[in-house]
C-alpha positions in Angstrom: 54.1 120.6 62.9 54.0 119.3 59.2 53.7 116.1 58.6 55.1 115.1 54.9 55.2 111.5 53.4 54.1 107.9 53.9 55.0 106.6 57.6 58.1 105.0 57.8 59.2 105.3 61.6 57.6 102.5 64.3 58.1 103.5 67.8 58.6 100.0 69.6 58.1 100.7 73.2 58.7 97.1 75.5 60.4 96.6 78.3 61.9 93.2 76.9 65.4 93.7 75.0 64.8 90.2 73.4 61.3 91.6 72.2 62.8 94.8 71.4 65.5 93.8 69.2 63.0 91.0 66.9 60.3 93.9 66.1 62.8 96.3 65.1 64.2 93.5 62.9 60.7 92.7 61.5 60.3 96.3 61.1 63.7 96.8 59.5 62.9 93.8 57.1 59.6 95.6 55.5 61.5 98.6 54.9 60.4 100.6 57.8 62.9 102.3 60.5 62.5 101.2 63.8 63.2 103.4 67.1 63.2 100.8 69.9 62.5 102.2 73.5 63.2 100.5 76.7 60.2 102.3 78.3 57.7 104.5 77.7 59.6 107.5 79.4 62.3 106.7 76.9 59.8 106.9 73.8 58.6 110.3 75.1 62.0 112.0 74.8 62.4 109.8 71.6 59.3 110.7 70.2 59.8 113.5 66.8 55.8 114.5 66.1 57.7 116.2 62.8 57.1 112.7 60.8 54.8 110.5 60.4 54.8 107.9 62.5 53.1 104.9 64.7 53.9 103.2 68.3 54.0 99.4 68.7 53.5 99.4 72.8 53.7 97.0 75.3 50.4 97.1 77.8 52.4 95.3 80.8 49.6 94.3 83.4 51.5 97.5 85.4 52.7 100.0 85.6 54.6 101.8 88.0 53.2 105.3 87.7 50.2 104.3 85.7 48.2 107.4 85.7 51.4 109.4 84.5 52.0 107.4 81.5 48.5 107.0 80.2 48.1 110.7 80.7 51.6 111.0 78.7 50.3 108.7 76.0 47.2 110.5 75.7 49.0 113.5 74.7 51.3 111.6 72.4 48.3 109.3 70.8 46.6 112.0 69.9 49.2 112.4 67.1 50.5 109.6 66.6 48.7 105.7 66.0 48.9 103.0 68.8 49.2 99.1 67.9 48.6 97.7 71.7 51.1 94.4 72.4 50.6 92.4 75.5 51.7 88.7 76.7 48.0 88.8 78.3 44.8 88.6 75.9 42.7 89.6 79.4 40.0 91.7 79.8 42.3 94.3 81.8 44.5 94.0 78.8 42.9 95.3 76.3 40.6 97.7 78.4 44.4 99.4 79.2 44.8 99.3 75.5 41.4 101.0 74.3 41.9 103.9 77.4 45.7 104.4 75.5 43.9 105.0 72.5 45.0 101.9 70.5 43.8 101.2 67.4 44.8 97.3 67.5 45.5 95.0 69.6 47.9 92.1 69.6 48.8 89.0 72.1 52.1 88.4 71.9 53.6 86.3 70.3 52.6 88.3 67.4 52.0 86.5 63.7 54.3 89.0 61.7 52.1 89.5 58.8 49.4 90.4 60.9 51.3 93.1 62.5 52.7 94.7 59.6 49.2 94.9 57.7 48.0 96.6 60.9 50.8 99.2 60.4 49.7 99.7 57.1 46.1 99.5 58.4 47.1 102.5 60.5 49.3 104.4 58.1 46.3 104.2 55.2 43.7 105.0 57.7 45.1 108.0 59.1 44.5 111.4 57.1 48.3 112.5 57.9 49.9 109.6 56.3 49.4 109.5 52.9 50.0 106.2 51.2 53.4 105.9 49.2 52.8 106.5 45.4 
């Protein structure tokens, strides 16, 4: 798989259409394209490793097949960054979000500038992503 020029495509995996539909529009609004997934099982048929790219996921507090998806998103964050988003800043929160292999994590609501450095965070700090000239 080659991976060519600077990341442009945001996964944004949530469950919420409302959620959806305003991080694709923040996403859309800084020049990026957004690929908004209803679920995680949706993102993993979505999911081109061909580009560079980075997932904005929702850590619900579950999950109905838990151990499925995290060994799903294993597979998948291995290639690609994670920016963890949940509606819960708890403990069991963001221990779901380190064992996904996020680099960030967010509570939602989500300051928009904060997010969008992150991605840039993430596109700068990983050696397939190479920044835009």
């Amino acid at each position: 798989m080659s991976k060519t020029g600077p990341l442009r495509i945001v996964y944004v995996v949530d469950g919420d259409a409302s959620v959806r539909e305003g991080l694709s529009r923040l996403m859309d609004s800084a020049g990026l394209e957004p690929r908004p997934c209803a679920s995680v099982e949706e993102f993993l048929v979505k999911v081109d490793g061909n580009h560079p790219a980075c997932v904005l996921l929702d850590v619900p507090s579950a999950w109905k097949s838990e151990a499925d998806v995290r060994t799903s998103l294993h597979a998948v964050a291995g290639r690609l960054p994670v920016i963890a988003l949940s509606s819960s800043d708890s403990s069991t929160a963001r221990r779901r979000a380190r064992e996904l292999g996020a680099q960030h994590f967010f509570r939602k609501p989500v300051d928009a500038a904060a997010l969008l450095d992150s991605i840039e965070w993430v596109a700068l700090s990983d050696g397939r992503n190479a920044p835009s000239p």
